[in-house]
C-alpha positions in Angstrom: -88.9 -17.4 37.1 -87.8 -16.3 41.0 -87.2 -12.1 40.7 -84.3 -11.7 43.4 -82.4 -8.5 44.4 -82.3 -4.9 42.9 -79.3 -4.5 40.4 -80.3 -1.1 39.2 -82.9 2.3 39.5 -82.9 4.5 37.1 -84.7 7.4 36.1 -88.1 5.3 35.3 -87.7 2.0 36.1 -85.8 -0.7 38.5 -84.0 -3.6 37.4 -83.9 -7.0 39.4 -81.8 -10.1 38.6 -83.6 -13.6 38.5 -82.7 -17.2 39.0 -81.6 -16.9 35.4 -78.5 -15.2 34.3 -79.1 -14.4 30.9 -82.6 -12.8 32.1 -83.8 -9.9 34.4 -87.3 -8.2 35.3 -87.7 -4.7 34.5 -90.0 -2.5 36.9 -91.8 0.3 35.4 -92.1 3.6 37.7 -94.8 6.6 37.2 -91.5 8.6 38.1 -91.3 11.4 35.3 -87.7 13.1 34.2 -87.1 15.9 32.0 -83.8 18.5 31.3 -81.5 15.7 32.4 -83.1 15.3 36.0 -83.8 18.9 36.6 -87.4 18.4 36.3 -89.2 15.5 38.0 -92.7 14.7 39.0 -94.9 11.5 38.3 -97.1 10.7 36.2 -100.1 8.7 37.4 -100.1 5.1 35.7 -97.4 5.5 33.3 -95.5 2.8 34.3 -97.7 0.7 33.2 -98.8 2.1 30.0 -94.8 2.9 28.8 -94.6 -1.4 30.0 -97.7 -2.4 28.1 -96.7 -0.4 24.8 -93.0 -1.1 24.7 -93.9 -5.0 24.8 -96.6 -4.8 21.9 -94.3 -3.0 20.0 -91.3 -5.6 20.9 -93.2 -8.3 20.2 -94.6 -6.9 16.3 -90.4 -5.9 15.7 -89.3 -9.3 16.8 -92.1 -10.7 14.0 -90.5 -7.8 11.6 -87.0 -9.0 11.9 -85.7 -6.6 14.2 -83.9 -8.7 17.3 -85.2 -6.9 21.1 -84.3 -8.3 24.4 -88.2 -9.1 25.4 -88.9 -12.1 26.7 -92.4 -12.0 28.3 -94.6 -9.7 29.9 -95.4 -10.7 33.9 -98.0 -8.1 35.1 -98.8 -4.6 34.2 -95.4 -3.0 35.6 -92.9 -5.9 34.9 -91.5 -7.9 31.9 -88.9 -10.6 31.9 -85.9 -9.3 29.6 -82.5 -10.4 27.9 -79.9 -9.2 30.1 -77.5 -6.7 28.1 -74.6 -4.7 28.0 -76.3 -1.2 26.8 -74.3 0.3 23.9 -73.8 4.0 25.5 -75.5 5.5 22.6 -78.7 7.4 22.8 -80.2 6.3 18.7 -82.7 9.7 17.8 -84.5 8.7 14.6 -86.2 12.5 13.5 -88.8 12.6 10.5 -90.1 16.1 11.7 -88.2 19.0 13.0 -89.4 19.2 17.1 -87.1 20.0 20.4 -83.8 20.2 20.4 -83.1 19.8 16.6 -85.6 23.2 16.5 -84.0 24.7 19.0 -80.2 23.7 17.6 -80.6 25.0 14.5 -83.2 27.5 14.6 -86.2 26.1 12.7 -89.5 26.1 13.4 -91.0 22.6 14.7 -93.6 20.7 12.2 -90.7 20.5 9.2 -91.6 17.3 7.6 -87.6 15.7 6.7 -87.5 14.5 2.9 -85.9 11.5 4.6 -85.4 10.7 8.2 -82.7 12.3 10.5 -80.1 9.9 12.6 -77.8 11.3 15.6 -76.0 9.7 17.8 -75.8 11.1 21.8 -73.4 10.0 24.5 -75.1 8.3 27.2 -74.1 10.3 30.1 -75.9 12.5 32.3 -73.0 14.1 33.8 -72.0 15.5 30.5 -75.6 16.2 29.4 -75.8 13.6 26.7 -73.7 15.4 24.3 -74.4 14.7 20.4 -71.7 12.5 19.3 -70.8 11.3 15.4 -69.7 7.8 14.3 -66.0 8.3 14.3 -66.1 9.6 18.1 -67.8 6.6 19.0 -65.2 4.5 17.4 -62.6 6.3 19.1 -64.0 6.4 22.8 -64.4 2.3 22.1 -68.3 2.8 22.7 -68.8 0.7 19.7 -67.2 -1.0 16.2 -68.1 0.1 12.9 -70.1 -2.8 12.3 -72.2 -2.5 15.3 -72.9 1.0 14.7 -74.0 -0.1 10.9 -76.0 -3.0 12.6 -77.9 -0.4 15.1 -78.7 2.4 11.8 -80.1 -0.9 9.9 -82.2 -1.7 12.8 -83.2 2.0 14.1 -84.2 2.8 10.3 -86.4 -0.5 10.0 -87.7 0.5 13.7 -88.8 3.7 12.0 -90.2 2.3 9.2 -92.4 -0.3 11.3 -93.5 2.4 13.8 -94.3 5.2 11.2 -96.9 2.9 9.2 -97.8 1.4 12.8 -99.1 4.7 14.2 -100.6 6.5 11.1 -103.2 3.8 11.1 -103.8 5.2 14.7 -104.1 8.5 13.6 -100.8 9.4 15.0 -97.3 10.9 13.2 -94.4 9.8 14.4 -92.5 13.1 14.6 -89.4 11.0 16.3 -87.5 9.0 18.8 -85.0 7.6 21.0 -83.7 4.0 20.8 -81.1 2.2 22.8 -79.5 -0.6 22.2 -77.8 -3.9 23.9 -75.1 -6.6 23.9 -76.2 -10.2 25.0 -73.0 -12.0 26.3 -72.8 -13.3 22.6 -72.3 -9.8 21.5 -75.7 -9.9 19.4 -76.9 -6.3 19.3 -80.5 -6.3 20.2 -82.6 -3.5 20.8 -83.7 -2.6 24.4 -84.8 -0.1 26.6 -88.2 1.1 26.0 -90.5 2.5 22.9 -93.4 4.8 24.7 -94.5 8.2 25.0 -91.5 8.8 27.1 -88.9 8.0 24.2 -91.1 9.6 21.5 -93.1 12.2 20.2 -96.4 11.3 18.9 -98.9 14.0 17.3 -102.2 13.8 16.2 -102.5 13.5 12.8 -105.5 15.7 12.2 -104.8 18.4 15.4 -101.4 17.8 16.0 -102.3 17.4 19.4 -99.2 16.3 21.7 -99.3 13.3 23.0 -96.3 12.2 24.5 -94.0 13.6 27.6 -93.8 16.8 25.8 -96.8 17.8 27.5 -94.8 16.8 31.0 -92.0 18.9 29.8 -93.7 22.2 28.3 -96.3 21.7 31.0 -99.0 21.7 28.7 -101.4 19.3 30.8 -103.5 16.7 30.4 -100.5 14.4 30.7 -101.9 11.4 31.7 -104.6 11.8 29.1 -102.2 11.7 26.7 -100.7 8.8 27.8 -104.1 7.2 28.2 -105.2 7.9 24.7 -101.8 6.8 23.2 -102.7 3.2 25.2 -106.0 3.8 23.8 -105.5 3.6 20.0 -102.2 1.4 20.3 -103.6 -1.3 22.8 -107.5 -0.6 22.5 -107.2 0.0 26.7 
């Protein structure tokens, strides 16, 4: 596989087109984000960890039945990818109350949901990723009905595979952001990343944060976090 020019930078990683059209190679960055862009910083060896995790994960969904656009891990920083059309979505899966839902409503975080929370933002940053319902989605033509019932099947089963995934690390999966993409057949698959950047992770037993929440609260010890997350998940 021959990586050729830049297509894309975003907020953590670079995209590059290949000698293959259907496939590109996605560069992870230690370039840290929060508020939208108004924060930013790095965070030393994150790249590679947020790589690493999202392709174990990618690889144990694929075996579970849920479709992703990995194709194969090259190095520490860069996998090979499906090339998609991303579904302007952000997917947040929520089985505790944390963040913004906290904030929004006025609960305190550490709620454990009777059953898990979806909502549905609209991916752009010039608007602030507002929260958008089904019915909008439809209407702005960011989706059909039936792909937005194809993406809640899949987020839910993501959930499912990831909560029972983690406890055995001693972690709760308090929740999560998933995007999804089109191949040029239209198959929804899912893409992006799953990492500490997309999730929030506690320990079970201390509730410890360890996930970007510590970048964006600036609680610390980020990188350890991310270490330790790479630590029980990958045994690295």
């Amino acid at each position: 596989m021959v990586k050729k020019e830049q297509l894309y930078e975003g907020k953590a990683k670079k995209v590059f087109a290949t000698d293959d059209p259907e496939v590109v190679i996605v560069d992870y960055k230690d370039d840290a984000t929060a508020f939208n862009g108004e924060k930013k910083g790095t965070i030393t060896g994150k790249g590679a960890i947020n790589n690493q995790m999202t392709n174990h994960l990618m690889r144990k969904l694929e075996e579970a039945g849920v479709p992703t656009h990995f194709v194969e891990e090259l190095s520490e920083r860069e996998t090979a990818v499906k090339k998609v059309s991303i579904v302007p979505l952000e997917v947040i899966i929520r089985n505790l109350s944390a963040g913004s839902f906290s904030k929004r409503y006025g609960v305190e975080e550490g709620i454990v949901f009777g059953q898990p929370t979806i909502e549905f933002s609209y991916k752009d940053d010039a608007l602030g990723d507002p929260l958008i319902n089904d019915y909008h989605a439809v209407a702005l033509g960011l989706a059909t009905w039936d792909e937005i019932e194809r993406i809640k099947k899949y987020a839910f089963a993501v959930n499912d595979f990831l909560k029972e995934t983690l406890l055995a690390c001693g972690i709760t999966l308090v929740d999560f952001k998933l995007e999804f993409g089109k191949l040029s057949d239209g198959t929804i698959v899912l893409a992006d990343e799953i990492s500490p950047d997309t999730c929030r992770f506690w320990d079970v037993k201390t509730g410890e944060k360890l996930d970007k929440d510590r970048f964006r609260r600036d609680l610390g010890n980020v990188e350890g976090a991310y270490q330790e997350m790479a630590r029980r998940l990958l045994g690295k």
